[in-house]
C-alpha positions as CSV (number, residue, x, y, z in Angstrom):
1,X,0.0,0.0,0.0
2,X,1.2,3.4,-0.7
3,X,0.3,5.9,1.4
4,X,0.5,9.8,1.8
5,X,0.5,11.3,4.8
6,X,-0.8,15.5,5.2
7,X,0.8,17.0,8.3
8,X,3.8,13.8,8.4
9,X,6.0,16.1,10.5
10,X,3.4,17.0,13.4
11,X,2.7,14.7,16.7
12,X,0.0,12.3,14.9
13,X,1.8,12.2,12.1
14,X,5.8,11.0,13.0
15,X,4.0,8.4,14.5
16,X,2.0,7.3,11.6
17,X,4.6,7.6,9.5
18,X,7.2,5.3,11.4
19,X,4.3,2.9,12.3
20,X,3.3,2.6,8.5
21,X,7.2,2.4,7.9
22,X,7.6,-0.6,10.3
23,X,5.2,-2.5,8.4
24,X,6.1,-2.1,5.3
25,X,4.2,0.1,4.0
26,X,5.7,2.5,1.1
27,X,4.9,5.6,3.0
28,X,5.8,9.6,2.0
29,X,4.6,13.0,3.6
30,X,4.7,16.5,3.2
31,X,4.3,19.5,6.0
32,X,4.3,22.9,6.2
33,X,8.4,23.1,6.4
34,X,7.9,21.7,2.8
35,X,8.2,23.9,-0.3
36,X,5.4,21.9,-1.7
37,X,3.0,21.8,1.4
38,X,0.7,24.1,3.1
39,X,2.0,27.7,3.6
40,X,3.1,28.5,7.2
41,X,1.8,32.2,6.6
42,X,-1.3,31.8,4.9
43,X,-2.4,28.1,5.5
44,X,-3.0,27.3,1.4
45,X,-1.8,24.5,0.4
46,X,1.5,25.4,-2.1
47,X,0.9,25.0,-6.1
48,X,3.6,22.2,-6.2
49,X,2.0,20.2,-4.2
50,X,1.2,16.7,-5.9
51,X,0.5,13.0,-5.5
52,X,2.6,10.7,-6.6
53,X,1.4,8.0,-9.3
54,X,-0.3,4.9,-7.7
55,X,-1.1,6.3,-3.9
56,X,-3.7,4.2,-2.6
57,X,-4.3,6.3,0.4
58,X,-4.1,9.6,1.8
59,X,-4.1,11.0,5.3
60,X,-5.1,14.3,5.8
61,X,-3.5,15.3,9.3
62,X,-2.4,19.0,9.4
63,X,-3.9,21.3,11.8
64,X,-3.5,25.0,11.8
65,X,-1.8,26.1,15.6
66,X,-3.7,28.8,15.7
67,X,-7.1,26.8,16.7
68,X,-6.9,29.3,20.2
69,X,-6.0,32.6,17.9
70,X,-9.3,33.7,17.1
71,X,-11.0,35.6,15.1
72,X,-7.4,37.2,14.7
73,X,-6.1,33.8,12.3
74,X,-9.8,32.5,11.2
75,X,-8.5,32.7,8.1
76,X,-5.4,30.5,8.8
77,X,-7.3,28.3,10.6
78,X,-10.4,27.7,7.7
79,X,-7.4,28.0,5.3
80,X,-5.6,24.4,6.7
81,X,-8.5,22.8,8.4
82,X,-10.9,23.3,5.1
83,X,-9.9,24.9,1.9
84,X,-6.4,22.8,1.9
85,X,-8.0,20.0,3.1
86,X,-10.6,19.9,0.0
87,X,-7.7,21.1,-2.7
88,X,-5.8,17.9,-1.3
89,X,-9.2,15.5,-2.0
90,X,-9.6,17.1,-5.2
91,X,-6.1,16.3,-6.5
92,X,-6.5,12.9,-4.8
93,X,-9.3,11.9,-7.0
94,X,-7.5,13.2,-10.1
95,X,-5.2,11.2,-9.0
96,X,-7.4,8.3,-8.3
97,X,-6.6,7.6,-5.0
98,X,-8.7,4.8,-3.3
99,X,-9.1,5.9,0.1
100,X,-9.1,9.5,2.3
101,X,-8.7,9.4,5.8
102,X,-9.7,13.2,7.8
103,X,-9.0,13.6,11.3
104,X,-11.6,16.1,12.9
105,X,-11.7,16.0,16.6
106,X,-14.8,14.9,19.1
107,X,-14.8,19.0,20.1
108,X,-17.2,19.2,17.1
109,X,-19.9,18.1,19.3
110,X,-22.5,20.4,21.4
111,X,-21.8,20.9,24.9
112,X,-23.1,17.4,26.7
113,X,-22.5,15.7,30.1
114,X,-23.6,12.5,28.0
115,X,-21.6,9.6,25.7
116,X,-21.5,11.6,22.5
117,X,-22.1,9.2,19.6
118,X,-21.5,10.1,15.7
119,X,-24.9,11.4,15.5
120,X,-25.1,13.7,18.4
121,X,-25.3,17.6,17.7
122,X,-22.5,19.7,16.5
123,X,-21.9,23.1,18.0
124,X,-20.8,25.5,15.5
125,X,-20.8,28.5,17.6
126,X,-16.5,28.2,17.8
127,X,-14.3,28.6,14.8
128,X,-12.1,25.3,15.7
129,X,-15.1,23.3,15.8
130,X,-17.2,24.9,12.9
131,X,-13.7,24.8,10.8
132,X,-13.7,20.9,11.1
133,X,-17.3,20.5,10.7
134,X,-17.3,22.9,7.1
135,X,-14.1,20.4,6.2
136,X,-16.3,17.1,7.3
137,X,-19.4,18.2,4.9
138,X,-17.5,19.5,2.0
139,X,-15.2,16.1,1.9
140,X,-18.7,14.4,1.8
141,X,-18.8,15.5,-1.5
142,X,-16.4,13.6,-2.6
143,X,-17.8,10.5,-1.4
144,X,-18.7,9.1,-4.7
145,X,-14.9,9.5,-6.4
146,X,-13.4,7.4,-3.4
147,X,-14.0,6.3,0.3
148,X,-13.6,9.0,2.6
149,X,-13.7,8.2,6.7
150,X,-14.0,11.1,9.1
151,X,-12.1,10.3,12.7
152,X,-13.0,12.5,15.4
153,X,-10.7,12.1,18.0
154,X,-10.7,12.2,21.4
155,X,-7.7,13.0,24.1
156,X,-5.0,11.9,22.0
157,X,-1.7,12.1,24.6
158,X,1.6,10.5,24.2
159,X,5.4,10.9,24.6
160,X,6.8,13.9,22.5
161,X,3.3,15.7,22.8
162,X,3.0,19.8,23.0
163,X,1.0,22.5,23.8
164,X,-2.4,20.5,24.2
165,X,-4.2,19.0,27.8
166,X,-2.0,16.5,29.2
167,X,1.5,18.2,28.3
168,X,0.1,21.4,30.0
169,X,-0.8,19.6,33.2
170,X,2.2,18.2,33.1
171,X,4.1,21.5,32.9
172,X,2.0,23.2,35.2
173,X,3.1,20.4,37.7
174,X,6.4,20.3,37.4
175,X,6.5,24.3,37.8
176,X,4.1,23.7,41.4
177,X,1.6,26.1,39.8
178,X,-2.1,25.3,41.1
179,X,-4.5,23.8,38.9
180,X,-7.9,24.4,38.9
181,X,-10.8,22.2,38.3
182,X,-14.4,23.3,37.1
183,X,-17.7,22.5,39.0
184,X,-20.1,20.7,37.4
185,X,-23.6,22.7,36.7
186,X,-25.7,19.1,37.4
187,X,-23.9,17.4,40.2
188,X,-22.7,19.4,43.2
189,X,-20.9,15.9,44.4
190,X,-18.5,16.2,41.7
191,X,-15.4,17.3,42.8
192,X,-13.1,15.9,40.4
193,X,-13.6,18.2,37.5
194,X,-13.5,17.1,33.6
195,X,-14.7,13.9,32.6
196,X,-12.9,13.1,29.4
197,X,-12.3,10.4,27.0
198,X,-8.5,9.8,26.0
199,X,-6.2,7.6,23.7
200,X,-2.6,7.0,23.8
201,X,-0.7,7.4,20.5
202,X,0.2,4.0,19.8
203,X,-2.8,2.7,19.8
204,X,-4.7,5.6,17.8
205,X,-1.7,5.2,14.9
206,X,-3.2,0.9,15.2
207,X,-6.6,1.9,14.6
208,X,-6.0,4.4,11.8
209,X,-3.7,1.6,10.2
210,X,-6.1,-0.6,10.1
211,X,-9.0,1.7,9.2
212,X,-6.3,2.4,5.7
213,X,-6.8,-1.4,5.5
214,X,-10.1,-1.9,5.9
215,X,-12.2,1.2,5.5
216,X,-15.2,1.4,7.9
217,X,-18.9,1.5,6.9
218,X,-19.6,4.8,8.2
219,X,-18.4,7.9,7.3
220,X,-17.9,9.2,10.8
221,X,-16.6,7.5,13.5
222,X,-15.4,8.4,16.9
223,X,-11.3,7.5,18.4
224,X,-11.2,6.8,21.4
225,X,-10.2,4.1,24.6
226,X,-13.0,3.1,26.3
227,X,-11.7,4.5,29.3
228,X,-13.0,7.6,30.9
229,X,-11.0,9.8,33.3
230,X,-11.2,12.7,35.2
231,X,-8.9,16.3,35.5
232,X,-8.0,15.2,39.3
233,X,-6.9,11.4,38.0
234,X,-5.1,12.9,35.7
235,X,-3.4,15.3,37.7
236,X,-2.7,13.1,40.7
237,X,-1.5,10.5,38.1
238,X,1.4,13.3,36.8
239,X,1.8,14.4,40.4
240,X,3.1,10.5,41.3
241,X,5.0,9.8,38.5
242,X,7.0,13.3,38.9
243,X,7.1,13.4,42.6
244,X,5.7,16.9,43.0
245,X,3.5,18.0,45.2
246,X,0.4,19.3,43.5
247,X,-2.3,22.0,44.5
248,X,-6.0,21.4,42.9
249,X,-8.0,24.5,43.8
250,X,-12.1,23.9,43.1
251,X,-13.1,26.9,41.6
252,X,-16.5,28.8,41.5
253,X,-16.8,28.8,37.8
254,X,-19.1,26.2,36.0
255,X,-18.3,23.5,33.4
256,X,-21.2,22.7,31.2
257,X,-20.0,19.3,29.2
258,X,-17.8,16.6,29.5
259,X,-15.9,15.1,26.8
260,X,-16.8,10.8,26.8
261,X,-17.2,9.3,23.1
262,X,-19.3,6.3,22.4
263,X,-17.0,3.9,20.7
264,X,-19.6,1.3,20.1
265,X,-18.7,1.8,16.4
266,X,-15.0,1.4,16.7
267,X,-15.2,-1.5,18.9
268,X,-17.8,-3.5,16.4
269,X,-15.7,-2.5,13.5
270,X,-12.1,-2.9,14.5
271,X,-12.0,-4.7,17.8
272,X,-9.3,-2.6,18.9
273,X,-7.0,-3.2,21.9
274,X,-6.3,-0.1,24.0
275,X,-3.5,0.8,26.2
276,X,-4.1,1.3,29.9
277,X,-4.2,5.3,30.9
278,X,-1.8,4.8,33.6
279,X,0.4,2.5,31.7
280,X,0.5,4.9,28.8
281,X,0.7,8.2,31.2
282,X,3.6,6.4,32.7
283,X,5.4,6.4,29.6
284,X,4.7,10.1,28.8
285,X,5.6,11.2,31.8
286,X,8.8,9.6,31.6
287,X,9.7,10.1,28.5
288,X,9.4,13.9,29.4
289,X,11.8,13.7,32.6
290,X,14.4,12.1,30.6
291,X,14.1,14.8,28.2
292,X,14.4,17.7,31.1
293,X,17.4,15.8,32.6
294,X,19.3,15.6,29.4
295,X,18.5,19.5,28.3
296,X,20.2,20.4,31.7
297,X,22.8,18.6,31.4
C-alpha cells in the first residue's frame, strides 16, 4: 500500500509515519516546512503540491496552531483545516486515489455531560469546531470518487506531545503552579472536574492503520479508549509519577460538558486493543523527565 500522509511532521503524524514504515508500507509525507505543502503564513496549500502516481491512500492530518487565535487567524485556521484540506481530496481523486482518511476531533460536538455518539449535535458556535465541521461536509462531497472516513478524536496524549491538555498539566506540575478544576452545573458531588475520553498514540496510529486497511462502513466514526478519566486522576496521576506535590483548587466557575465518546462503532468494527491510561501516562511522563534531565545537562 502506498500511502501519503498530510501533516507527516506533526505529533500524529511522526507516528503514523514510522508505524506505516515498520510495516512495510511505502509511505511519504509533506508539512508545512515543505516547499510543496501548506503555507506557514497563509495556511493554502502550495501549487507544487502533488501526489505521486499509484497512492492508494491519503491521510489528511495537518492542523492549523492557531485553533486558540481567534478571530485574529480564522482565516489561517479555515485555510488548513478546510480549503487545503478539500484542494488535497480534489487532486487525490485526479489522482485516483482509493481511500481519504480526515482527522476532525470529538470537540465538534455540542456541549453534553452524556456519551457523544456520531450522530449527536454539532456546535458551530466556535471557529475550531465549525472549521472541522465545514471540512467534514465539503469532503462528503467527494464521497462518490473514493472512500472517505472522518475520525473525530478524542484525548489523543503521548510521549513527544506539545501545547495540548496533558502536556500542560504536566508542565504546570512540574512548575508547582495550582491547577484548577471546574464545577459541574448538574452534580454538586462532583469534585473531580472534567470527565474526558482519552487515547494513547500507539494505539490511535493501530486503529488508523487498520481503518487504511479496511475502511469502515460509516463515514464518521469516533477514536477513542474506552476509558474515561477525570482532571483530578489525571493530575494526581502526573503528580506521582514526577514526585511533585500538586495543589488542585475547586473553583467557583461552572463547566457545562464533559468530553466521553461512544465507541460502540470502533469497537464492532475494529475490535481494537487499547493501552491502559496509567500504563500509557507512565510512559509520557517519563519520557518527558528524561528529556528535562538531558536539556540540563
Amino acid at each position: 500500500m502506498k500511502v501519503l500522509i498530510v501533516g507527516s511532521k506533526g505529533f500524529i503524524g511522526k507516528y503514523l509515519f514510522n508505524h506505516l514504515k515498520l510495516l512495510g508500507a511505502d509511505v511519504y509525507g509533506i508539512s508545512s516546512t515543505d516547499d510543496n505543502g501548506i503555507n506557514l503564513e497563509t495556511g493554502i496549500l502550495s501549487e507544487q503540491f502533488s501526489i505521486s502516481p499509484g497512492t492508494d491512500a491519503v491521510v489528511y492530518l495537518a492542523q492549523s496552531p492557531y485553533y486558540r487565535q481567534v478571530p485574529e487567524k480564522a482565516a489561517h485556521l479555515l485555510n488548513v483545516n478546510v480549503v487545503s484540506a478539500v484542494k488535497v481530496a480534489e487532486i487525490a481523486r485526479k489522482a485516483k486515489v482509493q481511500r481519504f482518511i480526515y482527522t476532525s476531533t470529538g470537540n465538534v460536538y455540542a456541549p453534553s455531560f452524556q456519551s457523544l455518539v456520531e450522530t449527536s449535535p454539532l456546535k458551530r458556535d466556535n471557529w475550531y469546531s465549525f472549521s472541522k465541521i465545514c471540512a467534514e461536509e465539503a469532503l462528503a462531497l467527494f464521497r462518490n470518487d473514493m472512500d472517505i472516513t472522518i475520525t473525530r478524536l478524542f484525548g489523543v496524549y503521548g510521549p513527544g506531545q506539545t501545547d495540548k491538555l496533558i502536556p500542560r498539566l504536566v508542565n504546570t506540575v512540574l512548575q508547582g503552579n495550582k491547577v484548577f478544576i471546574e464545577r459541574n452545573e448538574n452534580d454538586i458531588s462532583d469534585l473531580d472536574g472534567l470527565k474526558l475520553s482519552v487515547i494513547y498514540i500507539y494505539d490511535l496510529v493501530e486503529i488508523l492503520t487498520q481503518i487504511l486497511k479496511k475502511s469502515p462502513n460509516y463515514y464518521f466514526i469516533n477514536i477513542a479508549s474506552q476509558e474515561v478519566i477525570n482532571l483530578r486522576k489525571i493530575i494526581n496521576s502526573i503528580a506521582i509519577l514526577t514526585q511533585k506535590q500538586v495543589n488542585i483548587e475547586l473553583t467557583d466557575k461552572i463547566r457545562y460538558f464533559d468530553l466521553i465518546a461512544d465507541i460502540t462503532l470502533l469497537k464492532q468494527t475494529f475490535n481494537p486493543v487499547f493501552t491502559p491510561f496509567n500504563v500509557g501516562i507512565e510512559k509520557t511522563i517519563m519520557q518527558t523527565l528524561h528529556q528535562a534531565n538531558n536539556s540540563g545537562r
